[in-house]
C-alpha positions in Angstrom: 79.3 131.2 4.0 82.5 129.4 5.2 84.0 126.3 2.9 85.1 123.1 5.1 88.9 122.6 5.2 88.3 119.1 3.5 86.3 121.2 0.2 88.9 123.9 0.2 91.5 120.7 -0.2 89.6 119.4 -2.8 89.2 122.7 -5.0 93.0 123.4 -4.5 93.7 120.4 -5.9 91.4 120.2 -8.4 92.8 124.0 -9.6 96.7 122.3 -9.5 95.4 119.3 -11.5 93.7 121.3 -14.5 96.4 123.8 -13.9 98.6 120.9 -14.9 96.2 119.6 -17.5 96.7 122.8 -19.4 99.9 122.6 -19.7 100.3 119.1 -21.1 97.7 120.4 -23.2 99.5 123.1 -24.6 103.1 121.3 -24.8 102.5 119.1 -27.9 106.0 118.0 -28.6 108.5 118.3 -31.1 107.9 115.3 -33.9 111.1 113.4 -34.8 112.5 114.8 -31.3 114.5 112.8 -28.8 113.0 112.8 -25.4 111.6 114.0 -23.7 111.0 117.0 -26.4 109.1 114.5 -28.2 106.9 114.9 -25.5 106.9 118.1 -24.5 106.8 118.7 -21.1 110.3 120.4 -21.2 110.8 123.6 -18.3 113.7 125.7 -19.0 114.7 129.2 -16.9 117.1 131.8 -18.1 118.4 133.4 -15.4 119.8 136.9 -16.8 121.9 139.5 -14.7 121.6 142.3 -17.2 118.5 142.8 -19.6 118.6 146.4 -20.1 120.3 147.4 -23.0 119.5 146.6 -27.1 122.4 143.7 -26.7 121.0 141.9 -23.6 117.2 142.6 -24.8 118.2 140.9 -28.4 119.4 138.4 -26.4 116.6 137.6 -25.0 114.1 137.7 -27.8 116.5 134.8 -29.4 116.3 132.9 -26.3 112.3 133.2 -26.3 112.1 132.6 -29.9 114.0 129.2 -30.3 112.4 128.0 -26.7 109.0 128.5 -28.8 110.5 126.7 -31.7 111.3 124.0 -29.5 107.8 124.1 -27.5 109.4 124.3 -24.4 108.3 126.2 -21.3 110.1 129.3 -20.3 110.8 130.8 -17.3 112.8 134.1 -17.2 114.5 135.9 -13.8 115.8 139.1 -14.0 118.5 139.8 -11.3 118.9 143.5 -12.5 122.5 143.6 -11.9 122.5 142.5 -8.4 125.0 139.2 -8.1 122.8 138.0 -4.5 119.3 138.2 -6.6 120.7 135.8 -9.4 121.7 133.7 -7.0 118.8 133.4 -5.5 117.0 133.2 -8.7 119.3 130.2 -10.0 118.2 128.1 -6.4 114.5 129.0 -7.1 114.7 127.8 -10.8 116.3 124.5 -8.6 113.4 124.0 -6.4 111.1 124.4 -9.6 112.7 121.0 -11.1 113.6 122.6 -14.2 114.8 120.6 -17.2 117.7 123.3 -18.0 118.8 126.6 -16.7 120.8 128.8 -19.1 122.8 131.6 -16.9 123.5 134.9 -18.3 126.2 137.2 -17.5 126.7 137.4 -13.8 129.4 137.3 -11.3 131.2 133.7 -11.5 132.0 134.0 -8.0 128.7 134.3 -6.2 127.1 131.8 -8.6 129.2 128.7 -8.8 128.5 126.9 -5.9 124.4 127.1 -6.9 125.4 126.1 -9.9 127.2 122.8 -8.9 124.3 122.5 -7.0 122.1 122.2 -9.7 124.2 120.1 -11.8 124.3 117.8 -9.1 120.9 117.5 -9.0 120.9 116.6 -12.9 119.6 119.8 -14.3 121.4 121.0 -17.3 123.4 124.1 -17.4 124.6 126.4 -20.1 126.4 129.9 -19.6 126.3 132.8 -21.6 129.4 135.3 -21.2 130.1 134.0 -17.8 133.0 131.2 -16.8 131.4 128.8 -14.3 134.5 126.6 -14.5 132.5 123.6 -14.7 133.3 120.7 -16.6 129.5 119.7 -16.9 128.7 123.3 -18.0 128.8 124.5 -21.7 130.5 127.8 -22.0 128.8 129.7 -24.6 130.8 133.2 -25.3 130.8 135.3 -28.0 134.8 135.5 -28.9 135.7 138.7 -26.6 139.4 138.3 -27.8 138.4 138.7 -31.6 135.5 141.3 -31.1 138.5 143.6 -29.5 140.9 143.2 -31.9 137.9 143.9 -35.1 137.4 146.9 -33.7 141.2 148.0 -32.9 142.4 146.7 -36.1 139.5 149.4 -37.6 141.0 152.2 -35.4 144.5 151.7 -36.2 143.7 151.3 -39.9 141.9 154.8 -40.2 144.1 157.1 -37.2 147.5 155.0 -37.7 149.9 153.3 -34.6 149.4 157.1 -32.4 146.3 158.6 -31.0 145.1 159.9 -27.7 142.4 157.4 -26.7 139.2 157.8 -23.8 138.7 154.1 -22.9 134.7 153.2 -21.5 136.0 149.8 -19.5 134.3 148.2 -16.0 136.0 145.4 -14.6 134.5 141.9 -12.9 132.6 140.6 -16.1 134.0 138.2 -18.4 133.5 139.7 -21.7 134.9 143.0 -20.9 138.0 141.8 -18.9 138.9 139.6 -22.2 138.6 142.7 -24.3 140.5 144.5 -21.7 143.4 142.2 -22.5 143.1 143.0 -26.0 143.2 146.9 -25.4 146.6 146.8 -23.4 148.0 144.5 -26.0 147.7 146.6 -28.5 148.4 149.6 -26.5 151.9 147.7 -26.0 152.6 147.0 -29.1 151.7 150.3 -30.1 153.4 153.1 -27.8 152.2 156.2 -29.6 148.5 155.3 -28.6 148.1 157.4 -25.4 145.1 156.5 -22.8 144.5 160.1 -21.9 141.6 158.5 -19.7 139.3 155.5 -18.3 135.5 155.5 -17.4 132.6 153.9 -17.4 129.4 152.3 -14.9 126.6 150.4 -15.4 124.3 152.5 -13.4 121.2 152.5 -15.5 120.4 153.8 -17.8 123.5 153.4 -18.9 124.2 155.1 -21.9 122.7 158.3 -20.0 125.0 157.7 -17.1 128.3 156.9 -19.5 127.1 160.2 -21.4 127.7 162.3 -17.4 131.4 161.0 -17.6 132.1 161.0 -21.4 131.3 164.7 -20.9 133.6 165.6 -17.9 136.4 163.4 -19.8 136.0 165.5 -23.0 136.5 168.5 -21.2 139.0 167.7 -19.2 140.5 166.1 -22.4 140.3 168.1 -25.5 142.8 166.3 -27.3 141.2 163.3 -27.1 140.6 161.8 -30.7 140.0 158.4 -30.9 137.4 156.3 -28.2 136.7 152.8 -27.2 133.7 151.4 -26.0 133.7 147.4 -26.2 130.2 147.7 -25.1 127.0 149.0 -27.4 125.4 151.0 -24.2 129.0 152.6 -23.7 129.6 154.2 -27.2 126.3 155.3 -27.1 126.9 157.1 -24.3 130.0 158.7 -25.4 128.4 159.6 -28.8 125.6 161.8 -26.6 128.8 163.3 -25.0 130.0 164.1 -28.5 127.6 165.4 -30.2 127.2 167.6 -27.2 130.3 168.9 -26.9 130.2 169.5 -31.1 133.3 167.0 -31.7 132.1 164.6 -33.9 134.3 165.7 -36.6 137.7 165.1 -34.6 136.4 161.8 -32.7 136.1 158.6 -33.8 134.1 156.2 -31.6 135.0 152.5 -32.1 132.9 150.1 -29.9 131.7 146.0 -29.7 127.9 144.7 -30.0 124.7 146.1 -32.4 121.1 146.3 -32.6 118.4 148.2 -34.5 118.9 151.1 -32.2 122.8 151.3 -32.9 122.4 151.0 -36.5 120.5 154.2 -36.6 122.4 156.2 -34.5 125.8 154.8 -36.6 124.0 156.2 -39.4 123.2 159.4 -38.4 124.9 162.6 -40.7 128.3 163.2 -39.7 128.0 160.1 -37.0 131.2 159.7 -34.9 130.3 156.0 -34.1 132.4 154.7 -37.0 132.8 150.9 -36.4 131.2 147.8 -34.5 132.5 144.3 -33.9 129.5 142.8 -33.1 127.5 138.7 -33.3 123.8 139.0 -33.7 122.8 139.3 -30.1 119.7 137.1 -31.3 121.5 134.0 -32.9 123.7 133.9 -29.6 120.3 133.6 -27.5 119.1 130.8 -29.8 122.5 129.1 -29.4 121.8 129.3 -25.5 118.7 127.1 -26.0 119.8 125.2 -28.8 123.3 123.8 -26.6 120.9 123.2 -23.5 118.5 121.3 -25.6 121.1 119.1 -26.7 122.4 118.4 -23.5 118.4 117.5 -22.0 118.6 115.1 -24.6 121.6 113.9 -23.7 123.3 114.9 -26.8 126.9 116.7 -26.5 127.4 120.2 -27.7 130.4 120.7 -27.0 132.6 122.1 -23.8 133.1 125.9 -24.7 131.4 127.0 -27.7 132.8 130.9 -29.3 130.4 132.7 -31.4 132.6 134.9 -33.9 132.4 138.1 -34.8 131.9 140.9 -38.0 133.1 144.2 -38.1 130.6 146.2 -39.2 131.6 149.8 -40.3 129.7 153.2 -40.4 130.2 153.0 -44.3 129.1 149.6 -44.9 125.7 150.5 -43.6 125.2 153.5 -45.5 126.6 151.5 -48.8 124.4 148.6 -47.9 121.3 150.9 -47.0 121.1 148.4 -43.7 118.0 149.1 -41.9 117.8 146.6 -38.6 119.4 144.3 -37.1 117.8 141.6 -39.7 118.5 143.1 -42.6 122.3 143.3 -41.5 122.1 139.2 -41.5 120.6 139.6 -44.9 123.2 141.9 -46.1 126.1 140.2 -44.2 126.1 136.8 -44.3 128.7 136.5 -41.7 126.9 138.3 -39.3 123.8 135.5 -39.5 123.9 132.2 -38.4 126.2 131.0 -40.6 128.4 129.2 -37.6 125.6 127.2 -37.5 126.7 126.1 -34.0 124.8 124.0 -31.6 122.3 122.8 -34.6 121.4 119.6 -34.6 118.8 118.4 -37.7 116.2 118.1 -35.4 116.2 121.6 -33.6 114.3 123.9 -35.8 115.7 126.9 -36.7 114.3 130.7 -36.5 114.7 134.0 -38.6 
């Protein structure tokens, strides 16, 4: 039996009205809230480049966690490291009439003209890790400069001003170009540190990939004593390459970001992974939300907001008996959310 075209109309829009009836249901609103999350009928898309990886996945579990907090609805798009996908993905969130679209790593290039797009159409915008160069955009970035020079600062302290270095570095990103400038000013100002060689990819999976060329470089380097990684996925690919090649008690591995994952791989017996400078990849996904909420409401958080970092060494995990990634906030105060940036009284906070 064949509906009519004029019943088929009818049940369509009947299945878009309770559709929408559900979700007005569900979105109960934030009490004490300015509008419209009083309401709640808020839509917000993250639109992410890179989610693979402990970093980027914490990430995102603060991002979901604080959007719950704040009842909004969240849409995620996962470009998987392809610049035209996010793109794409940022125009889509567009034509959805989002509220807010928080953008996540990327290429600043291929993005910025969707992006004044959207702004122009009065959607909100807030970037993680990448510069849009948008006056009507708040910069969110965890403080690249300082993360570098943590984590240098720890390597010169325990090998002195000389040591033959295998550098894990990829260009065209934001946060690893701005460590990059910390690496050659140190390098400068410190002429017996020797870059005996540079690799790295993001060819997934990553640490796996990093692990293929950590493992030609060692060999091709035996005198190689000290590396850094300014990137969680690279260090541990060149711990694999370590332990494989049995040097972990000549190298030291000196690196930028944590998670669970790291912490129990920096623990490890005899461990070559000796220091992170790292934020809580969680806290700077609740920031995301937390800035872009403000501006829906119309509220300023600010024009560029830096998230600093903690060193965290080998040692003060083992004397601290740190388990996760939670317990580290616990333990290390500094690490938490203590910046309590982007926290208005009425945004409510999560663990």
């Amino acid at each position: 039996m064949t509906a009519s075209p004029k019943r088929f109309v009818r049940h369509l829009l009947a299945a878009v009205l309770l559709a929408s009836l559900g979700w007005q249901a569900q979105a109960k609103g934030l009490p004490g809230a300015p509008a419209p999350f009083d309401k709640g009928e808020v839509q917000i898309a993250l639109v992410g480049y890179l989610f693979s990886g402990d970093f980027p996945e914490a990430y995102l579990q603060g991002v979901e966690k604080q959007a719950a907090a704040l009842d909004v609805k969240l849409r995620i798009f996962d470009a998987r490291q392809q610049a035209a996908s996010q793109r794409e993905m940022i125009e889509r969130a567009i034509d959805l009439g989002v509220d807010g679209i928080i953008v996540q790593l990327g290429l600043a290039e291929t993005l910025r003209d969707s992006v004044d797009k959207a702004v122009a159409k009065g959607i909100k915008v807030v970037a993680f890790d990448v510069d849009l160069n948008n006056p009507r955009v708040t910069q969110i970035e965890q403080d690249h400069h300082a993360i570098a020079q943590l984590a240098l600062d720890k390597a010169l302290q325990d090998n002195g001003p000389a040591f033959n270095a295998g550098y894990v570095y990829i260009g065209g990103f934001t946060p690893m170009e701005r460590r990059d400038e910390i690496w050659r000013q140190v390098k400068a100002a410190n002429p017996g540190i020797v870059e005996k060689a540079r690799f790295g990819t993001l060819n997934p999976p990553i640490a796996n990939s990093v692990a293929d060329q950590a493992s030609a470089v060692l060999r091709a380097n035996p005198d190689i004593n000290v590396i850094f990684a300014p990137f969680d996925e690279f260090a541990k690919g060149a711990k694999i390459a370590v332990d494989e090649a049995g040097r972990a008690a000549k190298i030291r591995i000196y690196s930028a970001d944590i998670s669970t994952a790291d912490i129990q791989i920096m623990k490890e017996p005899d461990s070559a992974w000796t220091a992170t400078a790292a934020i809580n990849p969680q806290v700077a996904g609740a920031i995301s939300v937390r800035s872009l909420a403000m501006l829906i409401a119309g509220e300023d958080p600010g024009r560029r907001l830096l998230v600093p970092p903690t060193l965290i060494s080998r040692q003060q995990l083992l004397d601290l008996d740190v388990k996760n990634v939670r317990d580290l906030a616990r333990k290390v105060p500094a690490f938490g959310d203590s910046a309590a940036i982007a926290s208005p009284a009425w945004i409510p906070k999560v663990d």
